[in-house]
N, C-alpha and C positions, 0 to 999 in steps of 0.2 A: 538352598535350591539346587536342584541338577541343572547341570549340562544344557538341556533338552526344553529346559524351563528358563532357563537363562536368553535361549535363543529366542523365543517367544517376543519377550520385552525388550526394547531395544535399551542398549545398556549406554549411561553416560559417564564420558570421563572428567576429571577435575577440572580442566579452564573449562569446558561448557557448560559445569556447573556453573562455578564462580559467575561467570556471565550474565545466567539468568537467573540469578540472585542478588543482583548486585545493586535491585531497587525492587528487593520482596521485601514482606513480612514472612516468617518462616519458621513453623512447628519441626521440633525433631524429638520424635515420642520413639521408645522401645525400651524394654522391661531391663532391668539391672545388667549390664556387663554386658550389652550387646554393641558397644563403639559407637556410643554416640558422641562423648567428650572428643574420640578419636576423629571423628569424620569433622566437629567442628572445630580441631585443630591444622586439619588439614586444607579448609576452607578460608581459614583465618590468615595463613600461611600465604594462600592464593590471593586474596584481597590485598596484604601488605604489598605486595607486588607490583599492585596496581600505581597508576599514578591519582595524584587527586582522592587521598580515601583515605578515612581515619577510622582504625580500628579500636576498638576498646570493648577490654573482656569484663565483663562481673561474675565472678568464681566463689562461690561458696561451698564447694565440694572440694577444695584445696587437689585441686586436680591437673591445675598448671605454672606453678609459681618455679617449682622444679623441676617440668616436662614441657617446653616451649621455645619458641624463637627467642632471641636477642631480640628485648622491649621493656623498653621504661615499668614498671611496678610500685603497687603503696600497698603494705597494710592497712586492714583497714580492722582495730580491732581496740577493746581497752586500753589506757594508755598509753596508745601510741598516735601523737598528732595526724590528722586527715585533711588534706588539700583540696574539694574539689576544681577538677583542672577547668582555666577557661576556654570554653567555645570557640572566641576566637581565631586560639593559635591552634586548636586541633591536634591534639597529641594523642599520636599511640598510649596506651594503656593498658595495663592489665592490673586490674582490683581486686588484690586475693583477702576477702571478707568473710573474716574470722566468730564474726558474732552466732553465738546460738540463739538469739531471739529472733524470731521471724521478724519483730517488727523493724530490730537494729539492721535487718540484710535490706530492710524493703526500703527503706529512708534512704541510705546510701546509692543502691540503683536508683529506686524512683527522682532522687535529687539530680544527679549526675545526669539520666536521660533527661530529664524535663527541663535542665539549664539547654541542651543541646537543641529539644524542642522548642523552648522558646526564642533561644538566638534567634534559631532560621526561622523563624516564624513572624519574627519581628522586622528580620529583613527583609523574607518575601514580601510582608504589608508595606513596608517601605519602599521598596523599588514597584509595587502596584503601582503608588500612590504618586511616586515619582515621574513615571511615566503617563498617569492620566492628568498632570500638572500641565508637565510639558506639549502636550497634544494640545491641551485648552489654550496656552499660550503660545500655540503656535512653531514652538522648537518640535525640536529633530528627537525623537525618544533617545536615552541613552540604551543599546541593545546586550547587555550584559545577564550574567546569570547571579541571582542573591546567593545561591550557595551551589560555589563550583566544586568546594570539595564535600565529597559524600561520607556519609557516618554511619559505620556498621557499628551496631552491638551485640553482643552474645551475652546472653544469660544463663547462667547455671540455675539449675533447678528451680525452674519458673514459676511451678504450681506454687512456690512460696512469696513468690510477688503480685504473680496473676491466676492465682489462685481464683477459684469461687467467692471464698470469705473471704480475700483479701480484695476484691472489687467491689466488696458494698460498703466500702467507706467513702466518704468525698475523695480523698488523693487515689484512691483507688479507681475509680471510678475516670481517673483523668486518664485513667492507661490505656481506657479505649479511643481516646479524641486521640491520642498520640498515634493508637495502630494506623486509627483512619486516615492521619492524615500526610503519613511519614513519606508515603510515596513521592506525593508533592513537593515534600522537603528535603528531597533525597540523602532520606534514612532509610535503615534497613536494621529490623531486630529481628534475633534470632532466639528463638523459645526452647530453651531445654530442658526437656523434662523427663524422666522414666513414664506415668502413668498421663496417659493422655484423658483420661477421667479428670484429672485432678486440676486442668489448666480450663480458666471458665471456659466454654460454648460460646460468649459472646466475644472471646479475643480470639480465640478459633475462627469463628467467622471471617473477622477482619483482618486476617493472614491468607497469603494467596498465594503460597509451596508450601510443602509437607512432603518430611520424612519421616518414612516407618521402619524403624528397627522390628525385631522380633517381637511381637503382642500376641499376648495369648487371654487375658483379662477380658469377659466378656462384656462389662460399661467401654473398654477402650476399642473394644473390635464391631463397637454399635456405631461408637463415634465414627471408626475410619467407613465402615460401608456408607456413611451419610455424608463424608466428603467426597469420596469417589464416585457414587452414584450408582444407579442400579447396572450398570453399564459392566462393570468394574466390580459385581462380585466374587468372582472367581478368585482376584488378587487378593481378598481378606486372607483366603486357604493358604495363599503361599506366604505370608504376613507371617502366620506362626508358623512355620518350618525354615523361617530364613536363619544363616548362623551369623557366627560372631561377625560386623565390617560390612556384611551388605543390608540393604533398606533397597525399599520401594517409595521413588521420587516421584512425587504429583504436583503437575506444577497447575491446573487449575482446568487444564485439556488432558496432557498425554501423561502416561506412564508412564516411568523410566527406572531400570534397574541401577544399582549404582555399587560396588566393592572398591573398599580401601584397605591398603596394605597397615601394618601398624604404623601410627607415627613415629618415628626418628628424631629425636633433640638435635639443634646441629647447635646450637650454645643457648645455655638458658638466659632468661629474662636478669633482666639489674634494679636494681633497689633506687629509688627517685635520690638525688642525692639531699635533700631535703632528711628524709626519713634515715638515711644510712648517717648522717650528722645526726642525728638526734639517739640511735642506737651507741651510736660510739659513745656519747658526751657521758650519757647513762652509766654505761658500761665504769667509765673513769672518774664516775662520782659515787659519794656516800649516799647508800641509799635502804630506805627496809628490807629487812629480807623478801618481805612479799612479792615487792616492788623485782628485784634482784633475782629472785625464780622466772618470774613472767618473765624477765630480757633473757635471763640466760636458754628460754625455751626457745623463746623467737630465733636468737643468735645462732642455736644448732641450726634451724633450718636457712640461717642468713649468710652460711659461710662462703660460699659461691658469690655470691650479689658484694660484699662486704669486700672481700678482695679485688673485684673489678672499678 
């Protein structure tokens, strides 16, 4: 975008994003190498920050296990043990999810949010019910919140969980009772995908911001004129001319321009010590070759995490 067109949209910086996102649902579509990983590192970055908030990434594009903050990490692939974390205690995470089977990436996410989903979900019915006990008999409600820390999650390439074909199955299909009702639950998923065609229209719907990197595909530049409304054709035009790091931010009213510099590592992520014991033990026992390739593959990319 020029200058000139820059000044047009009013342009938003990182905390007032973070801000108003920090109980959306949230598309971020734009075509191969346009910084979208980058912008939701940067995002991700800003939420840690926060108090009260648990982040946790699901990476299937191996695109931040060695490009990110200082944060707990699992494998998640063959032979190597997988933990999903409890709800409860709310841990930072990042799940760099190795599997080439759609349906082994979609099991892993889908498990991991919908523990998260139902905790608060069970809580919130709980302190409902708690509260209309106590009225009938007469006590003092107790005025607390069921779930005061809030849970973001980002997903890498989404069309492969919420996909079309991957919400007409029963589990699939749960993924939109989750979008609907995350607000409530103060959760917040973030959708990422290259091809905005490719993530169903009905999870679309029930996401309320959206980021557009660069689109040029005409199924994805039908979708964004039908989010933004007839109001808001002109933005499609600047949609394909935008470069690398800027998008165009809709948060369900206004416009907003948005540019990020590249992300900067300031220390990368660490291996759960669960998984980093069970690399080593490997490592120091007899084992098949087969076996012995696959560790020794993981272990180059584990040199960093292993050390700390």
């Amino acid at each position: 975008m020029t200058e000139n067109e820059d000044m047009e949209i009013e342009t938003l910086g990182l905390s007032e994003l973070a801000l108003k996102l920090k109980a959306s649902s949230v598309v971020i579509a734009g075509n191969r190498g346009t910084g979208k990983t980058n912008l939701a590192k940067h995002l991700a970055r800003e939420f840690l920050g926060f108090e009260n908030v648990t982040v946790q990434i699901y990476d299937s594009s191996l695109a931040w296990f060695n490009d990110f903050d200082k944060i707990p990490f699992q494998f998640c692939s063959d032979y190597i043990p997988f933990d999903c974390p409890n709800p409860s205690e709310n841990p930072n995470m990042l799940f760099s999810i190795e599997f080439e089977d759609s349906e082994d990436i979609n099991f892993i996410v889908r498990e991991c949010i919908r523990e998260n989903y139902l905790y608060r979900r069970t809580k919130t019915i709980a302190n409902g019910m708690t509260q209309k006990f106590a009225k009938f008999l007469g006590d003092k409600p107790n005025n607390f919140e069921p779930n005061p820390c809030h849970y973001i999650a980002f997903i890498e390439e989404a069309q492969n969980t919420i996909g079309t074909y991957a919400l007409m199955s029963r589990d699939g299909r749960k993924w939109l009772k989750i979008l609907s009702d995350c607000r409530n639950l103060n959760m917040s998923i973030f959708l990422i995908g290259q091809r905005l065609s490719d993530i169903s229209a009905k999870a679309i719907e029930r996401c309320n911001c959206y980021f557009f990197g660069r689109l040029t595909g005409d199924n994805d530049l039908i979708k964004v004129r039908r989010i933004l409304g007839s109001d808001n054709k002109h933005i499609v035009e600047r949609i394909k001319r935008l470069e690398v790091g800027e998008f165009i931010f809709y948060d369900g009213k206004t416009v907003y321009f948005v540019k990020l510099p590249k992300f900067t590592t300031k220390e990368t992520p660490i291996l759960v010590n669960e998984q980093k014991a069970w690399f080593k033990l490997r490592l120091d026992s007899e084992q098949p070759q087969n076996m012995r390739s696959e560790i020794s593959y993981w272990i180059k990319n584990l040199n960093r995490g292993l050390k700390q």
